[in-house]
C-alpha positions in Angstrom: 10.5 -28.0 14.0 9.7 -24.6 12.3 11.0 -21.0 13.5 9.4 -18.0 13.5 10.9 -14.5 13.6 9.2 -12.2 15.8 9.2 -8.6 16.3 10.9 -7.6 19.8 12.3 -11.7 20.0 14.7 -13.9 18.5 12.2 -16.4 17.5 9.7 -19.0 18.2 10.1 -22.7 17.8 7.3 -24.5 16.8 6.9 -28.7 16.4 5.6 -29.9 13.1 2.0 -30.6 14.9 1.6 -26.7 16.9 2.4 -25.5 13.4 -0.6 -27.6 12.2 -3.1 -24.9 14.0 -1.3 -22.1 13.2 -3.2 -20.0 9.9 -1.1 -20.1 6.9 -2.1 -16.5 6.0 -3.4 -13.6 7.7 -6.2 -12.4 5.4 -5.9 -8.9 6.8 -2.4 -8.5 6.1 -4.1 -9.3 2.5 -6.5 -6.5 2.2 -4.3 -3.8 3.6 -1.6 -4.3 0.9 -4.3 -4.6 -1.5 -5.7 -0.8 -0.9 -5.8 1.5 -3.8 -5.2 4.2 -1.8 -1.7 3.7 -1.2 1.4 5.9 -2.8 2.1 2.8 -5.0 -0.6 -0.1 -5.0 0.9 -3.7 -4.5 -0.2 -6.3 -7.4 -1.5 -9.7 -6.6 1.8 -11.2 -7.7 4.0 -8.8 -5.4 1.8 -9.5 -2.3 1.4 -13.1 -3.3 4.8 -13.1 -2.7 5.8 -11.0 0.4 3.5 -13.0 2.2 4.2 -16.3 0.8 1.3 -17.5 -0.7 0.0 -18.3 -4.1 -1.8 -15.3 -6.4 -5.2 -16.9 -6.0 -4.9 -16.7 -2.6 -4.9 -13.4 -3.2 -7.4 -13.1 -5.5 -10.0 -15.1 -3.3 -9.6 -12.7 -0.9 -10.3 -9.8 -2.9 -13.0 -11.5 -4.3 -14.6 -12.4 -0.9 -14.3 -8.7 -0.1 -15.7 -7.0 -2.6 -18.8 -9.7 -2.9 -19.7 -9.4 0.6 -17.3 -6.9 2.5 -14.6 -7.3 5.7 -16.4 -10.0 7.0 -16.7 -12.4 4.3 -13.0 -11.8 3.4 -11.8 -12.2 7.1 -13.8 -15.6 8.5 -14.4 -18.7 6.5 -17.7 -20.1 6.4 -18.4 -23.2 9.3 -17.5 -26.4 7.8 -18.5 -30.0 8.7 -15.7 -32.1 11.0 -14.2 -32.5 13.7 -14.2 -29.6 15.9 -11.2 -27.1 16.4 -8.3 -28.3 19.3 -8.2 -24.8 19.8 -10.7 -22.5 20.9 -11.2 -18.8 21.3 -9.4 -18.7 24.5 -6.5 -20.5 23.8 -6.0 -18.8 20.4 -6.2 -15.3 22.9 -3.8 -16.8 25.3 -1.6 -17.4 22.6 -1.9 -14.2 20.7 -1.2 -12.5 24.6 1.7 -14.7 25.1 3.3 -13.9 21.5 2.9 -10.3 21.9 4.6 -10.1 25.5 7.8 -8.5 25.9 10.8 -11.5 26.3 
């Protein structure tokens, strides 16, 4: 059983299979620490790590971006196999019920 911190809760305790389904990265979080504009731009290697992921995670999403834009960085292409267990409105449910006040 995992736990995760969140913001306004102690934490959230997850069994080995819910944190299956759970994304491993959020490829947003990505893109805004990788904007030039910032006071003092992040390299791959410091985001790589604050976020806990590998630097070619990084780069792929970079990549993705600047070949075809917010899109192609943010959703992965469809891919053949069994469908997903969880579906838009359970991943919103979720989302809703993570974000609500303890």
């Amino acid at each position: 059983m995992l736990n995760y911190p969140l913001k306004n809760a102690k934490s959230l305790k997850l069994s080995s299979e819910q944190e299956m389904h759970l994304p491993h990265t959020n490829k947003s979080t990505h893109l805004l620490l990788s904007d030039r504009s910032q006071a003092k731009p992040k390299t791959g290697k410091e985001i790589a790590s604050a976020l806990l992921c590998a630097p070619p995670t990084v780069a792929n999403i970079r990549r993705k971006y600047s070949e075809g834009g917010i899109a192609k960085a943010l959703y992965d292409r469809p891919r053949p196999g069994q469908a997903p267990k969880i579906t838009g409105e359970i991943e919103a449910q979720l989302i809703t019920w993570l974000a609500a006040a303890p």
